[in-house]
RODO-2510 file (C-alpha; in nm, 4 decimals, decimal comma):
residues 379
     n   res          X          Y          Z
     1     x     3,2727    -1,1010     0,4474
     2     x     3,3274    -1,4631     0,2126
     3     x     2,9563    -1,5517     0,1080
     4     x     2,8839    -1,8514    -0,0902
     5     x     2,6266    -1,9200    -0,2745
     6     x     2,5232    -2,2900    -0,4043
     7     x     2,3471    -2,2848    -0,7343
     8     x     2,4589    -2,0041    -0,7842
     9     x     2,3394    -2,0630    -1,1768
    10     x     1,9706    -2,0883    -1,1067
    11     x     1,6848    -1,8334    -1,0764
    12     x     1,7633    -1,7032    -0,7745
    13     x     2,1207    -1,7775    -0,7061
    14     x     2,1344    -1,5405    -1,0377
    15     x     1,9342    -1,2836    -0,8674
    16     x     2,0858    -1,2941    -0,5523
    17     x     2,4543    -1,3083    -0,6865
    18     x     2,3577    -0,9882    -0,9158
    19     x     2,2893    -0,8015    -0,5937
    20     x     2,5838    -0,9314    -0,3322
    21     x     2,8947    -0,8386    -0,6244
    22     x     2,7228    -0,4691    -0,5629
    23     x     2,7624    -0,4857    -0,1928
    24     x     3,0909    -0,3113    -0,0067
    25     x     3,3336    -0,5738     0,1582
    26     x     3,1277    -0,8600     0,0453
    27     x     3,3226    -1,1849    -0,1567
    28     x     3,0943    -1,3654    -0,3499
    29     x     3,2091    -1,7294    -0,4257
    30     x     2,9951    -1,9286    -0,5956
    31     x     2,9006    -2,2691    -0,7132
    32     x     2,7053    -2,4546    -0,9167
    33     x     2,6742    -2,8087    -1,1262
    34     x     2,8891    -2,6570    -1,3989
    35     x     3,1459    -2,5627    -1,1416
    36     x     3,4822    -2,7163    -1,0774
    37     x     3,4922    -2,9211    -0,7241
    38     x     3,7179    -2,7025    -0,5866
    39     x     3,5176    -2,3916    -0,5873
    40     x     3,2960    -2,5802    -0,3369
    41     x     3,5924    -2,6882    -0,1420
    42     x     3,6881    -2,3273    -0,1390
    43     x     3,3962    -2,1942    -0,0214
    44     x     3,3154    -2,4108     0,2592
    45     x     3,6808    -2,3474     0,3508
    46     x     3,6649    -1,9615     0,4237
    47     x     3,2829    -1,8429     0,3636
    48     x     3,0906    -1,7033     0,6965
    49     x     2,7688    -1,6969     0,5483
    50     x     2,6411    -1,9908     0,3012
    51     x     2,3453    -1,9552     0,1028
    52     x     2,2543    -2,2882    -0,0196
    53     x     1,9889    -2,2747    -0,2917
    54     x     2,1017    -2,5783    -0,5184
    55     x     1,8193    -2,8576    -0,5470
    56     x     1,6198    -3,0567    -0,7550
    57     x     1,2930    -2,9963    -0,8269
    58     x     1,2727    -3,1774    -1,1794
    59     x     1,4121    -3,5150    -1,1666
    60     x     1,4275    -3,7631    -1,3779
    61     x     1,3478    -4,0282    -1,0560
    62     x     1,1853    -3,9336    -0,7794
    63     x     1,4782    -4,0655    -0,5700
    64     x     1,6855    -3,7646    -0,6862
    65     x     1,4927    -3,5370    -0,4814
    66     x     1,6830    -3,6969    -0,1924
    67     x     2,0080    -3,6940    -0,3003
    68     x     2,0011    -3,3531    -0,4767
    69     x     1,7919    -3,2066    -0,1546
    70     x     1,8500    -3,3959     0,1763
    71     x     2,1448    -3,5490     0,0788
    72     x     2,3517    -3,2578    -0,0692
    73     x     2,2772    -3,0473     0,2288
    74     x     2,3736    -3,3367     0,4561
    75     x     2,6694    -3,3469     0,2449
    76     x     2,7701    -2,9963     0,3100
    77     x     2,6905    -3,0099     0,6934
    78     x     2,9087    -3,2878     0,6980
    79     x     3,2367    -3,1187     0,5244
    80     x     3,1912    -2,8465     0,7068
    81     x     3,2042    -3,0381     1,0673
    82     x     3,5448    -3,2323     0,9498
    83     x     3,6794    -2,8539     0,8690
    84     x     3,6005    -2,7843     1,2291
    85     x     3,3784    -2,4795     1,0428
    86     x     3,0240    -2,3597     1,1618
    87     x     2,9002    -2,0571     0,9496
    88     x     2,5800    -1,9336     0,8802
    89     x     2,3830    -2,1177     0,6755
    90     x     2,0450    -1,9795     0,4934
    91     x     1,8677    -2,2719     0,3024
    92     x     1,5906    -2,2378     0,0432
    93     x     1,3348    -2,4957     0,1665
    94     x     0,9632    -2,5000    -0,0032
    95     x     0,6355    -2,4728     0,1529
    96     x     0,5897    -2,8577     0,0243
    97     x     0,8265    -2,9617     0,3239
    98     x     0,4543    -2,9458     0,4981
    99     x     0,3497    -3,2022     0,2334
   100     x     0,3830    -3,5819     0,2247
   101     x     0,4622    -3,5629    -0,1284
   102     x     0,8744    -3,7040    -0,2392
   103     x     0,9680    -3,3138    -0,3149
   104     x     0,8707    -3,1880     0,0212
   105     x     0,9332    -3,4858     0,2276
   106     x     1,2856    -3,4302     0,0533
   107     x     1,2855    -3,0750     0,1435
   108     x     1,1596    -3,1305     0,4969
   109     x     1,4597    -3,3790     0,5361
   110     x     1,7253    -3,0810     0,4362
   111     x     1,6053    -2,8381     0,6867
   112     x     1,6497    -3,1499     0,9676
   113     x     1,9851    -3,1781     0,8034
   114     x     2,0542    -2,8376     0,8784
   115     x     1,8790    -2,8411     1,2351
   116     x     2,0981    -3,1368     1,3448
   117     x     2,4115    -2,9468     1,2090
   118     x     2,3527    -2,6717     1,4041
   119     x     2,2929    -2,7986     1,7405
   120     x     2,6367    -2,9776     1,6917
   121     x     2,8531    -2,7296     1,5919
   122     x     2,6913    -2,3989     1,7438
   123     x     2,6108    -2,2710     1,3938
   124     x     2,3248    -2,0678     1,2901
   125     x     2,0845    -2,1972     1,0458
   126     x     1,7692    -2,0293     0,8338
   127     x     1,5308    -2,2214     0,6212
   128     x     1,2832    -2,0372     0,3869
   129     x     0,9862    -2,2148     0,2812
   130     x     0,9362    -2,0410    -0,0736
   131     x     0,6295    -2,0333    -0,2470
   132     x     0,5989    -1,9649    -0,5963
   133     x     0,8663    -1,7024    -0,7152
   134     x     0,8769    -1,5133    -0,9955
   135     x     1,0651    -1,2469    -1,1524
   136     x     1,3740    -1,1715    -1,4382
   137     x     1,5799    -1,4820    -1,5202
   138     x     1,3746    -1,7414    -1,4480
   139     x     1,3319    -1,9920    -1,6680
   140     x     1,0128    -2,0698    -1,8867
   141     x     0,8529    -2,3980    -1,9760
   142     x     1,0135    -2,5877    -1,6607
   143     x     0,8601    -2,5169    -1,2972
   144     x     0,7152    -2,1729    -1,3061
   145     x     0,3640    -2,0904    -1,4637
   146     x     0,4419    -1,7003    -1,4567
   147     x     0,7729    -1,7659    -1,6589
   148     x     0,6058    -1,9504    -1,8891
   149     x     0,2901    -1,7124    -1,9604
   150     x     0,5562    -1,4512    -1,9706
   151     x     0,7867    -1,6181    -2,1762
   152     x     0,5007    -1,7364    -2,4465
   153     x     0,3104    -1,3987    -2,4611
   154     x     0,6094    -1,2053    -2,5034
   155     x     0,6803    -1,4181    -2,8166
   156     x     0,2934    -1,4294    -2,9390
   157     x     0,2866    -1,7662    -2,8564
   158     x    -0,0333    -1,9592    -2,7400
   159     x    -0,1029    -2,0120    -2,3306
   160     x    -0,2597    -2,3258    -2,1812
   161     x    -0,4116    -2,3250    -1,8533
   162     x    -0,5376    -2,6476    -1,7243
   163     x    -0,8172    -2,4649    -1,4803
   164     x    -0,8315    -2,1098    -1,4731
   165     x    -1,0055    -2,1048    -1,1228
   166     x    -0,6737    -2,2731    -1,0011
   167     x    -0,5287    -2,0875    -0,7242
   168     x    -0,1643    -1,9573    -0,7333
   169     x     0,0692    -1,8095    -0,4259
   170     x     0,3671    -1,5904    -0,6010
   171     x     0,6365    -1,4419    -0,4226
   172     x     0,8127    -1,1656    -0,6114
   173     x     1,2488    -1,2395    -0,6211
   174     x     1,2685    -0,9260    -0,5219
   175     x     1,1656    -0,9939    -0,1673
   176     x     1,3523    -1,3062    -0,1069
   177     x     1,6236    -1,1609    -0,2068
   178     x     1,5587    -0,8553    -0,0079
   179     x     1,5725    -1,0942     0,2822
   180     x     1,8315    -1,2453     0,2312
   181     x     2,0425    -1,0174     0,2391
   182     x     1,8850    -0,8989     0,5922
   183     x     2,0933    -1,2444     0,6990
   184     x     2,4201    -1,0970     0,6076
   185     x     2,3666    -0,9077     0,9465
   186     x     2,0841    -1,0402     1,0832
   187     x     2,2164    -1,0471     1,5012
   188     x     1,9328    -1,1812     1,6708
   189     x     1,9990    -1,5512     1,6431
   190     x     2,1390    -1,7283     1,9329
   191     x     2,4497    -1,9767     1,8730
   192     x     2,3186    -2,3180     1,7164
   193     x     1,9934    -2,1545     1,6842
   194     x     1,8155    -2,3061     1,3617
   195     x     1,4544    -2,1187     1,2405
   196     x     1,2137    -2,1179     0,9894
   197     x     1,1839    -1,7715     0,8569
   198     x     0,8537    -1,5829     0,8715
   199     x     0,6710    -1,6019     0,5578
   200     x     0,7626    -1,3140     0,2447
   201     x     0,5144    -1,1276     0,1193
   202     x     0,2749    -1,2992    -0,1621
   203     x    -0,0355    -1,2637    -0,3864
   204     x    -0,2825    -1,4611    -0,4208
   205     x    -0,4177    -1,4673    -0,7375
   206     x    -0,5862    -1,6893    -0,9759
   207     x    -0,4141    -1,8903    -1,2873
   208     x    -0,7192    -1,7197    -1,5050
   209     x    -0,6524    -1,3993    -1,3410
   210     x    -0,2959    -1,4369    -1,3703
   211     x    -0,2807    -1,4876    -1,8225
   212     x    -0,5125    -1,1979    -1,8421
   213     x    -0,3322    -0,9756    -1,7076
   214     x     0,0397    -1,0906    -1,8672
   215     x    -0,1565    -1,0556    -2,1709
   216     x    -0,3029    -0,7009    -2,0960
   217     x     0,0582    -0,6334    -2,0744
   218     x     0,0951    -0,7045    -2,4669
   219     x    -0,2153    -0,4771    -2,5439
   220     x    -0,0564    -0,1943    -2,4257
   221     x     0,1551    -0,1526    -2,7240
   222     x    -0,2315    -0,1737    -2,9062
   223     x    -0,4527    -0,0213    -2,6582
   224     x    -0,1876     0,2422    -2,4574
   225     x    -0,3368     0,1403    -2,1447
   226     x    -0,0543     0,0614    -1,8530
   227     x    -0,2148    -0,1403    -1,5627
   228     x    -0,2928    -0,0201    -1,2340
   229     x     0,0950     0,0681    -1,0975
   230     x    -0,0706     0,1145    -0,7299
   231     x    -0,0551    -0,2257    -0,6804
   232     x     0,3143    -0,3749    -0,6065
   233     x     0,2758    -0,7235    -0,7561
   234     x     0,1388    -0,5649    -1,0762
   235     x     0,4896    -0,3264    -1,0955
   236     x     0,6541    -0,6305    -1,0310
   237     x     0,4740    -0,8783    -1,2535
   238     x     0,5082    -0,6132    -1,5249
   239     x     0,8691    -0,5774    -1,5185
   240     x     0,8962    -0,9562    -1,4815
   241     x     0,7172    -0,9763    -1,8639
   242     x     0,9619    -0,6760    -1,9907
   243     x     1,2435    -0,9022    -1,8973
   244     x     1,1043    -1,1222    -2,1410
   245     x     1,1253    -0,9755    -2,4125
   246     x     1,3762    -1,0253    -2,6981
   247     x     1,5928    -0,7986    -2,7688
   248     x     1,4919    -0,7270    -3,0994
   249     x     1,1445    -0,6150    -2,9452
   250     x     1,2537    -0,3849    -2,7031
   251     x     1,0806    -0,0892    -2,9540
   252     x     0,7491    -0,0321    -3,0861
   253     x     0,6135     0,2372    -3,2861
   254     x     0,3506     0,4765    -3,1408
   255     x     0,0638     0,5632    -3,4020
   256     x     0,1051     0,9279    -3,5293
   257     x    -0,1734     1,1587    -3,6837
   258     x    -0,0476     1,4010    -3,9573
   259     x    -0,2015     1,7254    -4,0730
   260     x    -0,0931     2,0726    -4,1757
   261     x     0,0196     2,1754    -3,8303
   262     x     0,2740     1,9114    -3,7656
   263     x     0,1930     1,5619    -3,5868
   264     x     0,0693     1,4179    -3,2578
   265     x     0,0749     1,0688    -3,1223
   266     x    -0,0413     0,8919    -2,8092
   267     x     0,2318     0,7893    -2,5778
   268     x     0,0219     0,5980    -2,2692
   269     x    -0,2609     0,5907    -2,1340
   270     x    -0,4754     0,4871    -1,7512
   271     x    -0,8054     0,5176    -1,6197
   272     x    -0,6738     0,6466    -1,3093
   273     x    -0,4219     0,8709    -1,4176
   274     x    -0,5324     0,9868    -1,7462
   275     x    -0,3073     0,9941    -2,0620
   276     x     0,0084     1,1769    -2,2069
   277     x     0,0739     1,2499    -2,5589
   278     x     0,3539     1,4300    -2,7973
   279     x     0,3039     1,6626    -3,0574
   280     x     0,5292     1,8726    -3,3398
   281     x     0,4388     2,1704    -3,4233
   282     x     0,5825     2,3790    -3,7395
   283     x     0,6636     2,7621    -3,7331
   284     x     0,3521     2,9737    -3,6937
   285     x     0,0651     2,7090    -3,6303
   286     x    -0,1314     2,7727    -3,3161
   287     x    -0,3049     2,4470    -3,1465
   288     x    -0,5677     2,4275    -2,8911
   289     x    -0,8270     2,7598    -2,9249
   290     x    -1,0880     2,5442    -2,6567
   291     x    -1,1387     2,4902    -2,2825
   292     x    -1,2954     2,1914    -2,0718
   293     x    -1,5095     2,1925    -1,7886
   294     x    -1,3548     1,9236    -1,5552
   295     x    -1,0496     1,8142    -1,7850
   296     x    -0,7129     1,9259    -1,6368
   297     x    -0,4122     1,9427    -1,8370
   298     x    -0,0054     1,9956    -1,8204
   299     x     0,1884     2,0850    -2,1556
   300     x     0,6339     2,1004    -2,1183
   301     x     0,7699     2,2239    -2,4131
   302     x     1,0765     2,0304    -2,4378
   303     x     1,1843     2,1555    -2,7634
   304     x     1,1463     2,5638    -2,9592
   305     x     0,9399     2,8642    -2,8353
   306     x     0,5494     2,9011    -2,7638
   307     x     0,3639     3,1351    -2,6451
   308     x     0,0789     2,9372    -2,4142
   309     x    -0,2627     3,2089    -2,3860
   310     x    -0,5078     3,2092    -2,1848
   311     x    -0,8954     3,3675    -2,1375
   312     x    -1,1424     3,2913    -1,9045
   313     x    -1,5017     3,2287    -2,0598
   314     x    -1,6412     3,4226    -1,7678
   315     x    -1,4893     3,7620    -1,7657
   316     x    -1,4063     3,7809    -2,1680
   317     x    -1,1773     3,9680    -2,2993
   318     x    -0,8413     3,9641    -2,0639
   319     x    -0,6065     3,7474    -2,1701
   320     x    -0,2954     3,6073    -1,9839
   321     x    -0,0284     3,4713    -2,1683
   322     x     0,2942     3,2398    -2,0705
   323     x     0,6261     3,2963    -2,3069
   324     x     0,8022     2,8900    -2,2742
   325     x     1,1473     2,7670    -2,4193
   326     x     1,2577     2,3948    -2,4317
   327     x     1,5426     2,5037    -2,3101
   328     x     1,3420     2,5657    -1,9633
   329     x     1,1380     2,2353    -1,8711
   330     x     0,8725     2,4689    -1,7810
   331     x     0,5111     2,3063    -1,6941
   332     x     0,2286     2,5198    -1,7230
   333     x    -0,0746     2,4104    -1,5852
   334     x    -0,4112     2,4518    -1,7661
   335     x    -0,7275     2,4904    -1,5361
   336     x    -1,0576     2,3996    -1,6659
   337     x    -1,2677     2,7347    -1,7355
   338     x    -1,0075     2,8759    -1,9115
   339     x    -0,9964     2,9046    -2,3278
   340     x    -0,6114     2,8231    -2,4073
   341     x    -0,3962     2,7663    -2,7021
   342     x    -0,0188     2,7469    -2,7824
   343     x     0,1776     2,8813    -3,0643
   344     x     0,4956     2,7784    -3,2049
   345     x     0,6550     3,1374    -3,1550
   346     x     0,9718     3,0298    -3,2822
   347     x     1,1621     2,9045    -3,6645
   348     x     1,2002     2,5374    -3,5679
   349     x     0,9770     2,2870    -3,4699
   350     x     0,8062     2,2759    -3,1427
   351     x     0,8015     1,9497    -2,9802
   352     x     0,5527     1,9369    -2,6894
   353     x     0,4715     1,6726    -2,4283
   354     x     0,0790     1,7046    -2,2874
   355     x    -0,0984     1,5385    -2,0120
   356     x    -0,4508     1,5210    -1,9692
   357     x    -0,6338     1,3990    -1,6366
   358     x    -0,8935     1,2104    -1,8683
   359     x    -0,8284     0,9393    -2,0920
   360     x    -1,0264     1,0909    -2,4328
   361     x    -1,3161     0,9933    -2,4670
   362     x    -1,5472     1,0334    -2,8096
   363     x    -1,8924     1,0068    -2,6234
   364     x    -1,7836     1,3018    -2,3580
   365     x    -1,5360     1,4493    -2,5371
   366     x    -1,5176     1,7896    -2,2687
   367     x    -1,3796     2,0026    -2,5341
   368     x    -1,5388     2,2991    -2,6193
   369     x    -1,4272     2,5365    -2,9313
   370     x    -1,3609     2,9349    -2,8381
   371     x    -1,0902     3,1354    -2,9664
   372     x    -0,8362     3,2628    -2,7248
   373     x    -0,7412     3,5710    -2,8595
   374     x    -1,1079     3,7894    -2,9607
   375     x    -1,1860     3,7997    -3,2947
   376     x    -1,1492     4,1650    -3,4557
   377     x    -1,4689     4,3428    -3,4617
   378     x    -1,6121     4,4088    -3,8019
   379     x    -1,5572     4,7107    -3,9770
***
């Protein structure tokens, strides 16, 4: 199948190219204002689907909303009648083509474009009315607030919000790409059909609530906390502020307490899901030697020997006891009730990965001292 794709250069002609190179017996031509003429002349030529996402929607004038908008997709339609051509066309319209103002009115005037071009030539035609997208490679400081946040808090630079209370509609890339690609075989439209698509999934969030949380994202590397994963748009808005990062910052160091049995450090941490940590242990040290009441916790060995013990502080004096290798990726679970430890059984280091149910907490700590193994009685 030839696909083109006009603007193929902006935010999500980028996205949307990224994904259709990956796809089997897909041709991805593209085009954008960098591009020489006849790559559009090319594409028109041969291409059975057309995704047309170049606009403008920062002029200089507001009179280039027309030509860049209405007119370039009239333009199109047009070439594509006098080469006798009708393929599908999918056109990224903008939920101001319900608006009076010259950006909508402009985009309103595309879609008729398109409509008009269809019921002349028999050719199927899809407008989506985005709302406010965000995601990876879009660019900051222009048209997108959630770039921008990301970009500047990222970089430790300063936010301005002109009303926090201000209401914001965002619609992840993910999705509208997702769609799109649904049109590469989407069968249900009849010949000169044209539609506007059903709305993609959006949040609706606040601009207030919106910098708090891109800037909770920054904490983390302070505080450990991740935010609440559950939610989709957080997973997505969180990987949208990862993209920008610089490269240089990809890496952060994790703070790490030192005594004579080796090191541990704090890896993440979540209300709901409790926290992880890493420790090293040298030969012959035994951690742990307490139990909790409520507190659950995992430890994987993922590098040396240990020897993981167990007593109940019910029945006293039997011991159980769990013989673990990093070579093995072994969890053992440890149940509340139960006195435990671990000892490095082996020459090296032991390098161990833990995961409590709780985030630590100082006031309600839920740690209780008690030897594992029963002290010797006294002579």
């Amino acid at each position: 199948m030839n696909v083109l794709v006009t603007g193929s250069d902006g935010f999500v002609g980028r996205n949307l190219c990224a994904v259709l190179r990956r796809l089997a017996d897909v041709r991805v031509m593209e085009y954008d204002l960098a591009s020489p003429p006849r790559s559009l002349d090319e594409g028109l030529a041969c291409a059975e689907v057309i995704f047309h996402l170049a606009g403008v929607n920062r002029p200089q004038h507001p009179s280039e909303y027309q030509t860049g908008n209405a007119g370039f997709t009239a333009e199109i339609c047009r070439r594509l009648v006098d080469l006798g051509r009708a393929p599908k066309i999918v056109l990224t319209s903008s939920i101001q083509a319900e608006l009076e103002n010259p950006y909508g009115v402009s985009k309103r005037a595309a879609e008729e474009a398109l409509r008009q071009y269809c019921e002349e030539t028999g050719a199927v035609g899809v407008a989506y009315r985005l709302k406010n997208l965000f995601g990876k490679w879009c660019r900051p400081n222009y048209n997108s607030v959630t770039a921008t946040f990301c970009h500047n808090v990222a970089r430790g630079l300063p936010i301005q919000l002109s009303d926090p209370a201000n209401g914001v509609d965002l619609t992840y890339i993910d999705d509208v790409i997702a769609a799109f690609v649904r049109e590469l075989t989407s069968s249900g439209d009849e010949p000169g059909s044209f539609r506007i698509a059903g709305p993609l999934p959006s949040t609706l969030t606040t601009l207030g609530e919106l910098a708090s949380l891109i800037e909770s994202f920054r904490a983390h590397r302070e505080t450990l906390l991740v935010p609440d994963f559950s939610s989709a748009f957080v997973r997505a808005l969180y990987a949208t502020y990862l993209s920008y990062l610089e490269p240089g910052d990809f890496a952060y160091a994790l703070d790490v307490r030192t005594d004579a049995r080796g090191s541990l450090a704090e890896f993440v941490k979540s209300p709901t899901f409790g926290q992880v940590f890493v420790s090293r242990t040298r030969p012959g040290i035994t951690r742990g030697n307490h139990y909790h009441h409520t507190k659950a916790e995992k430890f994987l060995v993922v590098e040396g020997e240990a020897v993981i013990r167990f007593r109940s502080i019910l029945d006293g004096t039997d011991v159980v006891a769990y013989r673990v290798s990093g070579r093995d990726f072994r969890v053992v679970d440890i149940p509340p009730g139960y006195t435990h430890s671990i000892e490095n059984a082996g020459t090296g280091e032991l390098v161990t990965i833990f995961w409590a149910s709780e985030v630590f907490d100082q006031r309600r700590p839920d740690t209780q001292a008690l030897n594992v193994l029963p002290e010797s009685p006294a002579p």
